[in-house]
C-alpha positions in Angstrom: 14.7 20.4 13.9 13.8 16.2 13.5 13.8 15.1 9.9 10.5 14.2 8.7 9.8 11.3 10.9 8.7 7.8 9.0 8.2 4.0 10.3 10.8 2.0 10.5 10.2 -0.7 7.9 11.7 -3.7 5.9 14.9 -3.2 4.5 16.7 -5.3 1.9 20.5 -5.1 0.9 21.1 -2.7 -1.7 23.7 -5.4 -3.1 21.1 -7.7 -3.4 20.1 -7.0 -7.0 16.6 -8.7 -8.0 16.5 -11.9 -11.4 14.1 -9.1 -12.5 16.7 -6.4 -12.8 19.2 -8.9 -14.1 16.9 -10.6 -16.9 15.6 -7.0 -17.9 19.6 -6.1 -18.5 19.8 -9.1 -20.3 17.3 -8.1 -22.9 18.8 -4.6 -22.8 22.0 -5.9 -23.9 21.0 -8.7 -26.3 18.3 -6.1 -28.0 21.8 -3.3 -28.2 23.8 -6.2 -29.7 21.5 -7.8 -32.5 20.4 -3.8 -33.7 24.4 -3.1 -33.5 24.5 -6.0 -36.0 21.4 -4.4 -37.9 23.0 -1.4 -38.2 26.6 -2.9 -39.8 25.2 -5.3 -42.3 22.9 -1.9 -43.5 26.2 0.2 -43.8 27.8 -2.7 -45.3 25.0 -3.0 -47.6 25.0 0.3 -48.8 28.6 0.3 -49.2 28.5 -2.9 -51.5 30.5 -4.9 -49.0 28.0 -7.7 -48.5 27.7 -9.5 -51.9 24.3 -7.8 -53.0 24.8 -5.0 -55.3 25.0 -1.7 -53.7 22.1 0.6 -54.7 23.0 2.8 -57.2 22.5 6.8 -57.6 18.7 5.9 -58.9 18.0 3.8 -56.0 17.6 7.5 -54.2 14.6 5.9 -52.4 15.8 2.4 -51.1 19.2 4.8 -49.7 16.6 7.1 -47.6 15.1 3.8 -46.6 18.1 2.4 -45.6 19.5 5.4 -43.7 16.3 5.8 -41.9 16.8 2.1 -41.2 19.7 3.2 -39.0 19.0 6.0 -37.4 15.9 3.8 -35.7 17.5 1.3 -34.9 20.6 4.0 -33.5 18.0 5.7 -31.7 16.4 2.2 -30.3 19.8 1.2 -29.1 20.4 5.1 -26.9 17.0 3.9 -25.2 18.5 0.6 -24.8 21.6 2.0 -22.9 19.4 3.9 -21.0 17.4 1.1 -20.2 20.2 -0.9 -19.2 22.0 1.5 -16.6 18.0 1.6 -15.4 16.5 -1.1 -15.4 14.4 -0.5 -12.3 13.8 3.4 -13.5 10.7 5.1 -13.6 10.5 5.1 -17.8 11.4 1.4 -18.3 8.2 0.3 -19.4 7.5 3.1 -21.7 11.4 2.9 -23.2 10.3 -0.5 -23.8 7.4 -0.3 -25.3 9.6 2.8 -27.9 12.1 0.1 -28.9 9.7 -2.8 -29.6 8.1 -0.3 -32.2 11.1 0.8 -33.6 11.8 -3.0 -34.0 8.6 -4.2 -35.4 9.2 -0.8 -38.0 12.9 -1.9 -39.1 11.8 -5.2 -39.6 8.5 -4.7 -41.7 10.7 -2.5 -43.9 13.2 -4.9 -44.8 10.5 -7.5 -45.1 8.3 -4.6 -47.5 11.2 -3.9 -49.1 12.5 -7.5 -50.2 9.5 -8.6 -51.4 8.8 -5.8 -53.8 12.2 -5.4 -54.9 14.2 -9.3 -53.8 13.8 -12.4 -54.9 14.5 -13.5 -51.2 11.7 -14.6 -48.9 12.3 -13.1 -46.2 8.5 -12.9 -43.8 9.7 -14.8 -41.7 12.0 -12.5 -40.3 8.6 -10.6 -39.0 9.5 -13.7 -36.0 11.7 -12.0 -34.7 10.0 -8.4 -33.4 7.6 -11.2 -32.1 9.6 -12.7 -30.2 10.9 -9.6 -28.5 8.3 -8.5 -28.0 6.9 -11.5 -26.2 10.3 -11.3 -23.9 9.4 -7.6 -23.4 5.9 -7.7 -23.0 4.6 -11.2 -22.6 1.9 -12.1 -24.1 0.2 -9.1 -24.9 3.4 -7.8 -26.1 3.5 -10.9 -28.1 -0.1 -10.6 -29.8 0.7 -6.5 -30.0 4.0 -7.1 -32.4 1.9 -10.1 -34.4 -1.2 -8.0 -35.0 1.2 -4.9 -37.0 3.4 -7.1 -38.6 0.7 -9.4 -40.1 -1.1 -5.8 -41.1 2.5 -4.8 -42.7 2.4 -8.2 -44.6 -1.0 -8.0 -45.6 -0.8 -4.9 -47.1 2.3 -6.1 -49.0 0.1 -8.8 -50.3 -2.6 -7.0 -51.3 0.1 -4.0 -52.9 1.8 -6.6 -54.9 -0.6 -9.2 -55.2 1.3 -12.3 -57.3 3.7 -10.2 -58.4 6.5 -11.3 -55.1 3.7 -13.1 -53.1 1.7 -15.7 -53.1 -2.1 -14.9 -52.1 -2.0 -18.0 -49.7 1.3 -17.0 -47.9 -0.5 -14.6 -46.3 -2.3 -16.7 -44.6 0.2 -19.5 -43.4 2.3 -16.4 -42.5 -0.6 -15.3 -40.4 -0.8 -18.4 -38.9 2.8 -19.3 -38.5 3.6 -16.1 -36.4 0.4 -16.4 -34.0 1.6 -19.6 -33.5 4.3 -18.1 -32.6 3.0 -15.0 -30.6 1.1 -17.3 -28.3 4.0 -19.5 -27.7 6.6 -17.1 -27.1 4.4 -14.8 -24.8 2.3 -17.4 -22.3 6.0 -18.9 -22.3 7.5 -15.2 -21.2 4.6 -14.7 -18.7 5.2 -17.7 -17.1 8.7 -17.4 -16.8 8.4 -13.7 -15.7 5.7 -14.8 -13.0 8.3 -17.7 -11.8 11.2 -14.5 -11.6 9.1 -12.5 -9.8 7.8 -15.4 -7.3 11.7 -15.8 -6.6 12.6 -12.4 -5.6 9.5 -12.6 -3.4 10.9 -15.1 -1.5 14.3 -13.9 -1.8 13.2 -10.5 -0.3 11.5 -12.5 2.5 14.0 -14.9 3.6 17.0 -11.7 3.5 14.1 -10.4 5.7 13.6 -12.7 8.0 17.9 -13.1 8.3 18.4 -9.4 8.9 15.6 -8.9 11.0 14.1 -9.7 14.6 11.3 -12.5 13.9 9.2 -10.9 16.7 8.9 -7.0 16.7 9.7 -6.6 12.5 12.8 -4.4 14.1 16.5 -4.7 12.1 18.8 -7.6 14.2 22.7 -7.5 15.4 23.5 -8.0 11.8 21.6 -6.0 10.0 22.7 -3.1 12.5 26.5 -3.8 12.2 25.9 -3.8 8.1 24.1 -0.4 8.7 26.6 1.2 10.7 29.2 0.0 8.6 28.2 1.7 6.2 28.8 4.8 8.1 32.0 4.3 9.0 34.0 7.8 9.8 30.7 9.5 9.7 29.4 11.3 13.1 26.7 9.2 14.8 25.2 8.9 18.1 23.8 5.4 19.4 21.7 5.2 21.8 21.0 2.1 23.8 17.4 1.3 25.5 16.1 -1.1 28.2 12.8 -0.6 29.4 11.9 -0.2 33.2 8.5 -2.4 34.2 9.0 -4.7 31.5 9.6 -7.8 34.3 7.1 -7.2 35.8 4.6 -7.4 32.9 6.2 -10.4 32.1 5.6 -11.7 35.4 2.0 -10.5 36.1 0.2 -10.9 32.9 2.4 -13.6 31.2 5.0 -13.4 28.1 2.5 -13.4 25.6 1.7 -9.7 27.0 5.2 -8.6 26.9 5.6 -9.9 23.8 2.7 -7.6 22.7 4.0 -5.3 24.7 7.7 -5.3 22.6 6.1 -5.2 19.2 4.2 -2.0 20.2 7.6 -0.4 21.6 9.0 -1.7 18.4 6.6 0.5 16.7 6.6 3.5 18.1 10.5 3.5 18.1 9.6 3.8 14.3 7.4 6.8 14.9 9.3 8.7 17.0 12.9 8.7 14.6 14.0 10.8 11.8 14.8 9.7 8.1 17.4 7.9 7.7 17.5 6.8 11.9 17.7 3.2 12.9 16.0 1.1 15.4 16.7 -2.5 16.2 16.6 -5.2 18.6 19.5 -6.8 20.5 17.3 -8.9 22.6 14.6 -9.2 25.6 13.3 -5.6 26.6 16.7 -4.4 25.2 16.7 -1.9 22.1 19.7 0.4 19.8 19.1 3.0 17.8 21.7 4.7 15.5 21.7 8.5 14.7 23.6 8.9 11.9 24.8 12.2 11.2 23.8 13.6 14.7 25.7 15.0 17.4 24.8 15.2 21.6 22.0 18.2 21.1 19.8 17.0 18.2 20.5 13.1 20.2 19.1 14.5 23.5 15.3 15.7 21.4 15.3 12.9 20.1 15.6 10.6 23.6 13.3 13.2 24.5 10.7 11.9 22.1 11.5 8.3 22.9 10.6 8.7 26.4 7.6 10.1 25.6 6.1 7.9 23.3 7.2 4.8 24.7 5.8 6.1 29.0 2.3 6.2 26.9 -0.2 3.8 28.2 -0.2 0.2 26.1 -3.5 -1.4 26.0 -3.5 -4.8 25.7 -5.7 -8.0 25.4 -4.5 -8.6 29.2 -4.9 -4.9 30.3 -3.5 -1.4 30.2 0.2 -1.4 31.0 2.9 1.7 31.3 6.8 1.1 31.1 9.5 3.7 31.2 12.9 3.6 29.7 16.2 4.0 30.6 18.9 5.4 27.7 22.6 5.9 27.3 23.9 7.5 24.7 27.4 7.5 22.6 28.7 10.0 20.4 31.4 9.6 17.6 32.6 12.9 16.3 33.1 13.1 12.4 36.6 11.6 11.4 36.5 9.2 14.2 36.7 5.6 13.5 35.6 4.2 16.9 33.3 0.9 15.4 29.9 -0.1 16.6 30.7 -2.4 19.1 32.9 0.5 21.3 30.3 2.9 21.0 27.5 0.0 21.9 29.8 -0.8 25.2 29.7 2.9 26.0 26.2 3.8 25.8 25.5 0.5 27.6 27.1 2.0 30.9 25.4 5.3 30.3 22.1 3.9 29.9 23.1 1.8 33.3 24.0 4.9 35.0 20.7 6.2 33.4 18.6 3.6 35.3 20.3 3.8 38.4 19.6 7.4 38.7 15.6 6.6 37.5 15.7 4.1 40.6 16.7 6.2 43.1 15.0 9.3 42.0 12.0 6.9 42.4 12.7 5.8 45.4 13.0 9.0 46.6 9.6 9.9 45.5 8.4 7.5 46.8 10.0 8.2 50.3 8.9 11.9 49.9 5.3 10.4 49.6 5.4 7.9 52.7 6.8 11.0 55.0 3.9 13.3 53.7 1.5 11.1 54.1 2.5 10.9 58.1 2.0 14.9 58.5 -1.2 15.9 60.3 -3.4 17.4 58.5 -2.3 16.4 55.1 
């Protein structure tokens, strides 16, 4: 039975990996590196190994704090791993969106927790869940992180009133950090719109070198890259050239065959299997590779070629009908005969093919000049 037939449509190297994928890594790894760092200067703090008094058996409270510290930022850094290894998986956006509140909660802690009990100043650490989430996110990331950090703040201010903070550092904090939040995030979107402009045009020019400029169809080299990746696989190519195609050409002009090959071009597509390929060496002249497939399951499927490419083309110029002639090559499992053997092979079976189409027309037509001759008929 045919797998589940599907178009044949643009295909870009797998080793081609998009700046996208690469700058979402990048954050992956920098956001893994800086909690790493989040998470050692906390153990070292509770140990008493960074020059600030370890918190003693009374500070039961900042400890749970502290612990809970890391195992947030512990679990942020799993999702970033995960993140990482995917960057183009289904749950990125939402593992994102995890860490960045994981982020803007670590950092309002330490922020809470310095000014109530530190004589450090330390809001304007509350930058830097701004700023990630700006490179996450753009700007609405951005505006997201500054909206709960400034609330964090605020209610630090209010809770303490002039006791660590000054009533009107609220305000330039405020300030400061939308200032901030704007910058960072119309700065990411622009940057991520200028990322994804490139891989468009990456993706199309890999497109237009890998694939014929006229029926959409993979070309020679895109082909041979297929194939090769098959190597000492079974397969069965199968070589076309269609019958008529000349005289098309010839009667109603090239821009009608040219019409003519981007509709054979697509019903090539309609008539393979998953996984099949079709592409176009040049003129009327097509190959498709059956991976996977031996002579039988090759045979229904040239079946199916026949039939959907002998179906009546309307065009601009009028209704034309061509036929095609195929040749087939098979390559066991094991085998490592390369493309360009089997290609030569199928090419003399598909010429054998057409010289048997000729004469078994011709014969028809022979058949039909005698009968028409007999009385009566």
């Amino acid at each position: 039975m045919p797998r589940s037939a599907r178009p044949i449509g643009p295909l870009v190297s797998a080793s081609l990996e998009s700046s996208q994928l690469r700058k979402r890594r990048a954050i992956e790894g920098a956001n893994f590196l800086s909690r790493g760092s989040g998470v050692l200067a906390t153990a070292l703090f509770l140990a008493g190994w960074l020059g600030i008094p370890a918190p003693g058996e009374d500070d039961r409270q900042l400890i749970a704090v502290c612990l809970a510290g890391i195992v947030v930022m512990a679990v942020g850094n799993v999702l970033a791993l995960i993140n990482f290894r995917r960057p183009d998986g289904p749950r990125y956006a939402v593992l994102s969106a995890c860490q960045l509140a994981g982020d803007i909660v670590v950092m309002s802690g330490i922020v809470v927790w310095f000014q109530m009990y530190g004589t450090i100043t330390t809001w304007p650490g509350l930058i830097v869940p701004i700023v990630v989430g700006a490179l996450r996110h753009r700007l609405p990331g951005a505006l997201i992180a500054w909206a709960a950090t400034s609330g964090a703040f605020a209610v630090t201010v209010v809770a303490l009133g002039d006791h660590a903070v000054r009533g009107e550092d609220l305000s330039f904090a405020v300030a400061i950090h939308l200032f901030v939040a704007v910058l960072s995030g119309t700065q990411s979107s622009a940057f991520a719109r200028q990322v994804e402009e490139l891989d468009s045009t990456r993706a199309a020019l890999q497109h237009q070198v890998s694939h014929d400029a006229l029926t959409g169809l993979p070309n020679r080299a895109r082909i041979s890259e297929y194939a090769d990746g098959h190597s000492g696989r079974e397969m069965t190519v199968l070589l076309l050239d269609l019958n008529g195609f000349k005289r098309v050409n010839d009667t109603l002009g090239h821009a009608a065959g040219d019409s003519l090959l981007r509709e054979v071009g697509h019903r090539l597509g309609t008539a393979l299997r998953a996984g099949d390929m079709a592409g176009r060496l040049g003129g009327d002249e097509f190959v498709v590779l059956l991976p996977d497939t031996g002579p039988a399951a090759a045979a229904e499927v040239c079946g199916r070629l026949r039939t959907e490419i002998g179906r009546a083309v309307h065009l601009d110029e009028g209704e034309v009908s061509v036929s095609t002639s195929i040749g087939a090559a098979h390559r066991p499992a094991g085998d490592t005969t390369g493309l360009a053997a089997l290609t030569a092979e199928a090419d003399a079976a598909m010429y054998r093919d057409k010289i048997a189409r000729s004469s078994a027309a011709d014969a028809h037509r022979a058949a039909l000049a005698v009968a028409g001759k007999v009385p009566g008929s």
